[in-house]
N, C-alpha and C positions, 0 to 999 in steps of 0.2 A: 504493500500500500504506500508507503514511503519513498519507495521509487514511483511511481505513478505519479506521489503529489510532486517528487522533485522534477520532473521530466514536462509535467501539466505548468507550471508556474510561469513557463515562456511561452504557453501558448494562450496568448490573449490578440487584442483586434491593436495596439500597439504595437507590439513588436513584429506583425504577420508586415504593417504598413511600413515601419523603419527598415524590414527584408524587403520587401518588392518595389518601393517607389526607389532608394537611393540604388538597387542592382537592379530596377527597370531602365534608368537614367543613363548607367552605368555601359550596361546592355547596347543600347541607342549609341553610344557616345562611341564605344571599341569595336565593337562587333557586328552591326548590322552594316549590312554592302550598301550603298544606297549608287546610284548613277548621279553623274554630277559633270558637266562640260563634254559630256560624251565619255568619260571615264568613270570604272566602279573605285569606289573608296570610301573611307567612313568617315563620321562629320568628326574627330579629333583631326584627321587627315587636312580636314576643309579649311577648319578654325585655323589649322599650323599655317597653313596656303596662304588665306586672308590675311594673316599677321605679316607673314613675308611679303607680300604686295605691299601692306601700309608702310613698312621699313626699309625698301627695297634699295637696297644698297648701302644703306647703315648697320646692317649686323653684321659683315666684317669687321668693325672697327669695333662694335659692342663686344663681339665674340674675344678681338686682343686686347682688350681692356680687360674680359675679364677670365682670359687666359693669365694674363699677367700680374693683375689682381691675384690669383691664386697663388701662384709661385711666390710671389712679395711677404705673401702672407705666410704660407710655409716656411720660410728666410726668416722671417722677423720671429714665430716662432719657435724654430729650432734653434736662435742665439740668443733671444731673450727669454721666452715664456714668459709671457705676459698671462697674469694672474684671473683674467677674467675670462682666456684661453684654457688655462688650468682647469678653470673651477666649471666650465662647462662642459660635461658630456657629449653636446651634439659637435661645437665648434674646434675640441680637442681630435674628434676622428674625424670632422673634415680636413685639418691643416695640419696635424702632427702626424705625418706620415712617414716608411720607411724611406733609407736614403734613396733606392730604388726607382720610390715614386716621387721623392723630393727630383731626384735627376729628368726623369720625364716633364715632370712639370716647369723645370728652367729649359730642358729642349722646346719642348710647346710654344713657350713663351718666346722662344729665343725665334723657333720657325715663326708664328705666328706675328712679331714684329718684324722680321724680315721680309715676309710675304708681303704682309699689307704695306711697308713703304717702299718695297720693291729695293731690299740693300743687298749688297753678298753676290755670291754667286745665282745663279739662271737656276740652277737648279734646284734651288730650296722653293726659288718661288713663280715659276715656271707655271703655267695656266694646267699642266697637265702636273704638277707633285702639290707644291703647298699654296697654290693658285686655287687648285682643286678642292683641297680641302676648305680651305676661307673662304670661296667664293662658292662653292656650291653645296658642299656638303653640312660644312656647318651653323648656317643660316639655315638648314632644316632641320640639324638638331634642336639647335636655340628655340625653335617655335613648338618642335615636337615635344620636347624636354618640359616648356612650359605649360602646355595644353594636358600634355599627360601625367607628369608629376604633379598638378594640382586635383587631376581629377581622377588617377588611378583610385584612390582610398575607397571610391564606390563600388571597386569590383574586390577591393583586399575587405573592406571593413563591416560589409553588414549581412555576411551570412553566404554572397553567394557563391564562392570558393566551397564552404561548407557543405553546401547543399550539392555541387556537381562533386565536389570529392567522394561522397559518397552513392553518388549518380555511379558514377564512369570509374573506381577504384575495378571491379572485374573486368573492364577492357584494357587500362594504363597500368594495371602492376603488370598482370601477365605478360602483356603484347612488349610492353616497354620498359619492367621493373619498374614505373614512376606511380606516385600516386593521383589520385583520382583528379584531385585537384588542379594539373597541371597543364589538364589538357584547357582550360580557363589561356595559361598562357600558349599555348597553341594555338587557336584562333583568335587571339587577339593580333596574334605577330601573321596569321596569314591571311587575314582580311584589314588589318593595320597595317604594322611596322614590325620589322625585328625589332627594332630600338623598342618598342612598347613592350614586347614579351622579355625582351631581357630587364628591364626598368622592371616589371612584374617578378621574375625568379629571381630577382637581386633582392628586393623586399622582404618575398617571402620565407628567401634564407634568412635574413637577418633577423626575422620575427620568433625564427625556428622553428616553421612550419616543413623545412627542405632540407636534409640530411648535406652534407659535404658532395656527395655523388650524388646525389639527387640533381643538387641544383647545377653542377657540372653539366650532368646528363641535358639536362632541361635546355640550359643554354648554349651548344654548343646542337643540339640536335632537334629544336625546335622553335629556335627564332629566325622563324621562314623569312624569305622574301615576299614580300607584299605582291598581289593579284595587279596591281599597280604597275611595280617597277616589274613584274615580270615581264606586263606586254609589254615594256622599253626594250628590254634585252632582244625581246625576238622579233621586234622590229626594226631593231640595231642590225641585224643578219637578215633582214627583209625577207621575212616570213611572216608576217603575221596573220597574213591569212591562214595560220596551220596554229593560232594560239590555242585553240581546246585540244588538239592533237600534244604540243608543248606542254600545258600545263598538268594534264593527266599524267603525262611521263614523269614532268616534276613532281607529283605526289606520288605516282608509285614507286621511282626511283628513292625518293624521300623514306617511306615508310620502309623499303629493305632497312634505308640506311640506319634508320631510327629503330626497328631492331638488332640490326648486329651490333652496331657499334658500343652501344650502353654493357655491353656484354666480351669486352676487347677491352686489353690496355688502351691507352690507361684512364679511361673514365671506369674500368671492372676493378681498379685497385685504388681509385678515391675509398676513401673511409665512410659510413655511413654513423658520422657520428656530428653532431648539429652544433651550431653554433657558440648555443649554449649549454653546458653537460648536466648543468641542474633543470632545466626543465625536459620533463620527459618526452618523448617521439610523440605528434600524432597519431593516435588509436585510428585505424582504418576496418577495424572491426565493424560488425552492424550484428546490434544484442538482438538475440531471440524474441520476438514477437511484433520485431519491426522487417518491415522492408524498405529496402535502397532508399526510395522517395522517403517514405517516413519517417526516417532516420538522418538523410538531409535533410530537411524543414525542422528537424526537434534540431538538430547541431544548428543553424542557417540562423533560425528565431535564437538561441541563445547566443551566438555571436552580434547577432542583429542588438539584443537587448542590456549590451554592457557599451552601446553605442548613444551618450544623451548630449556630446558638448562639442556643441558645431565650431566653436573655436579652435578646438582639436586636430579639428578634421581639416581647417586650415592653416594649422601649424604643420601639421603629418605635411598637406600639401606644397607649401610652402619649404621645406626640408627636402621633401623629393625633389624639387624644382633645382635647389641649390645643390645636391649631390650631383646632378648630371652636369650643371654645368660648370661647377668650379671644381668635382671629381673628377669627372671621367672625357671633357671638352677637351683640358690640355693632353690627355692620354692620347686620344683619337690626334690631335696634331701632333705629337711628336711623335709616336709609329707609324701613324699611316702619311706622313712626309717621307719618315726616311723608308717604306716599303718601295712608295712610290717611284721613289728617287732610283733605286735598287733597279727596278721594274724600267723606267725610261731612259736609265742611260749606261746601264751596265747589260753584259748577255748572260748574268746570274741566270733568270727562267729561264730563258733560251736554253740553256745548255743541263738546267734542270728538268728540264720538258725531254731530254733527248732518253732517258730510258721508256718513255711512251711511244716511240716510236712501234718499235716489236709489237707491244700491246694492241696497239692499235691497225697497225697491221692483221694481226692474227683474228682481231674483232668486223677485218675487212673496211676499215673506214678510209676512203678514196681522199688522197694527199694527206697522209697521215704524218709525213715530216714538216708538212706547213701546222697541222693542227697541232703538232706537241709543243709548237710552240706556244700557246695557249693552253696546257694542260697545268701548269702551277701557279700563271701570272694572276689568276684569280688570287690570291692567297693576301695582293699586295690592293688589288680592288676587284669586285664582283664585277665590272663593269667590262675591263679589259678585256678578256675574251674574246668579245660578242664585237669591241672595239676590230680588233686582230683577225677575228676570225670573218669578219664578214668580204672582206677580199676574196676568200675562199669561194673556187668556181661551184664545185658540191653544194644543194641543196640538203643531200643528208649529212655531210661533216658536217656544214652551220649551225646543222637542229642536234647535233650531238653538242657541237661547243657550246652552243645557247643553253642547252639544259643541264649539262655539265657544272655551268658557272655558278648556278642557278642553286642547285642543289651540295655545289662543296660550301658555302653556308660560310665556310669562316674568312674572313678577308678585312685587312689588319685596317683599312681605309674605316670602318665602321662596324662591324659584330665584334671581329678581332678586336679591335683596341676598347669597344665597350664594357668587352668581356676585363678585360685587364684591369678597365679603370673603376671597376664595382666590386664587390667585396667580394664575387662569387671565386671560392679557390682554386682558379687554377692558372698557369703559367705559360709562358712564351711555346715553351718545348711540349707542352700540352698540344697547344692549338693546331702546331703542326703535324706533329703526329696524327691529331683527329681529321683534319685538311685532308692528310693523303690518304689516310681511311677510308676517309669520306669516297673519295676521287674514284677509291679502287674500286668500293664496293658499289657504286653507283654506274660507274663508265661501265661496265658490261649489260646491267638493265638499261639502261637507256639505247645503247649502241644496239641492242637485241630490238629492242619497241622502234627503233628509226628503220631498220631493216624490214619491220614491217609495214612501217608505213610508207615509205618510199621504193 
């Protein structure tokens, strides 16, 4: 009886409303496709868009202000420690960082004022290395960062993680060892943004909702490429008349990849053990005399019901806002410059692409030594590839490089250095290793589905 009454006390006509209007909102805002300019995308997508038209050409200069803002700040710091630094929890793990990331964040800084007054050498700030990055890339972090970090809280904080965790735990442990809840971050990042799903599995580890390997596994094998930018890429190789033939291949090449790999060095030798060791694992259990649903809406309404101070909720948001952009902005310029840089004027890839040659050969892909060279350059941006490879006379190579790109997921210009620059653990030598995993185990489904379709 005492269980009944504790279980009954969350379910009133308040807390059913604090679940369904802030994860209806929530819903609307990440996750429903809607058509917009002739393009599918979602209204945080739109809101980012707008912002960037109203700014348009001042958040470069916003972005190395407060590139550089951060680094000043991490310096002053690590030689002073300033006492109001000290004494706060949140402003201590944003700016007292390892030397590591102290070092990143003076490269950032260093590229990012480079870039924008055009000093140094061509090559830091070059329209295709740290051109790239200030002028295109992170003027849509800046807007995405903002939009999303203030309004993530709606899908982290009032139940509805809870309720699909226990929805979907029999599809995502099995299929994918993850739990139920994750696939939340899954469709947000493949009707969003990667950037959205990874801003997601970075939270949720820190909450300790996401095991060490869990949140590895999550970001690294589920913050897709947006429905978005995928039509760019295969219209980059002028196909796009063949995009639902493309895209299919991307999820099912996806989905091999997203079971082997969670089960492979080295995301199979992260630890499963969370952030914090005093608070115990998520129970993915579901007690006897419930089912799935009924057991999300009792978990859902009590996470819903410890939710009363809307101030909260934009302090949380306000926090997320500044993690992305004074964490993890100088990360994305100082790697994904010097990737780039790597990528345009050295024949590093080039000559790293040259054991795909065989591969690709033996998978029968027509000019297979023009293609390898596009088989690692994704690593340094997703985009290059599809850049590279649309020269390529083959219709079927193009739709193999275009899917390729697509689907190796990590590339240091933006997932790679997102990944680095958020709390989720893992490393340089991680990414790479997951990269050519990635490559391996997807280039034969894909190169198999192109043979059938062409």
């Amino acid at each position: 009886m005492e269980k009944t009454d504790e279980s009954n006390k969350f379910k009133t006509t308040k807390n059913l409303m604090k679940f369904l209007i802030p994860s209806f909102i929530g819903i609307l805002l990440f996750m429903t496709p809607i058509v917009y300019q002739g393009n599918v995308t979602i209204p945080v997508a739109i809101l980012s868009g707008k912002l960037q038209e109203i700014l348009t050409g001042k958040i470069p200069f916003i972005m190395t202000v407060l590139i550089t803002f951060t680094f000043l700040m991490t310096l002053i710091v690590k030689i002073t420690k300033p006492s109001f630094i000290e004494n706060s929890k949140y402003l201590k793990g944003l700016f007292d960082v390892s030397p590591i990331w102290a070092l990143s964040r003076a490269l950032g800084a260093v590229f990012a004022i480079m870039t924008y007054y055009k000093l140094g050498p061509e090559m830091i700030h070059s329209g295709n290395t740290g051109g790239l990055l200030l002028n295109d890339l992170l003027p849509v972090l800046f807007a995405v960062f903002l939009f999303a970090g203030l309004f993530i809280p709606l899908l982290l904080n009032f139940g509805l993680l809870e309720f699909f965790g226990a929805l979907l735990t029999k599809i995502m442990r099995p299929l994918f060892s993850l739990p139920g809840r994750s696939s939340i971050d899954c469709m947000a990042s493949w009707l969003g943004d990667g950037t959205i799903g990874i801003l997601l599995t970075s939270k949720q580890y820190e909450e300790g909702y996401y095991s060490k390997r869990e949140a590895c596994v999550i970001g690294t094998t589920f913050s897709a490429v947006s429905i978005t930018f995928s039509l760019v890429v295969i219209s980059q190789v002028g196909l796009a008349n063949m995009f639902a033939h493309f895209y299919l291949t991307v999820l099912a090449a996806g989905v091999v990849a997203a079971v082997i790999t969670p089960r492979i060095p080295p995301l199979s030798k992260k630890p499963d053990e969370y952030i914090s060791e005093s608070k115990p694992a998520p129970s993915e259990d579901i007690p006897k005399g419930h089912t799935s649903f009924s057991w999300g809406m009792e978990k859902a309404l009590e996470r819903a019901s410890k939710n009363n101070d809307v101030k909260e909720f934009f302090i949380q948001g306000i926090h997320n806002v500044l993690d992305m952009w004074l964490g993890v902005a100088p990360v994305v310029m100082a790697m994904g410059t010097i990737a780039l840089v790597f990528a345009e004027y050295t024949p590093i890839f080039k000559w790293l692409g040259m054991p795909f040659i065989p591969i690709l050969q033996l998978l029968q892909i027509p000019e297979a030594v023009e293609a390898s060279q596009t088989m690692v350059v994704g690593f340094a941006d997703m985009f290059l590839p599809s850049v590279i490879g649309a020269s390529i006379e083959s219709p079927l190579t193009r739709f193999v490089i275009a899917a390729l790109s697509v689907t190796q997921l990590i590339y240091m210009s933006e997932v790679g250095g997102l990944l680095l620059g958020s709390k989720i653990p893992i490393n340089l030598k991680d990414l790479i290793i997951v990269f050519i995993e990635r490559t391996l185990i997807t280039l034969p489904v894909i190169a198999l589905i192109a043979h059938m379709i062409f």
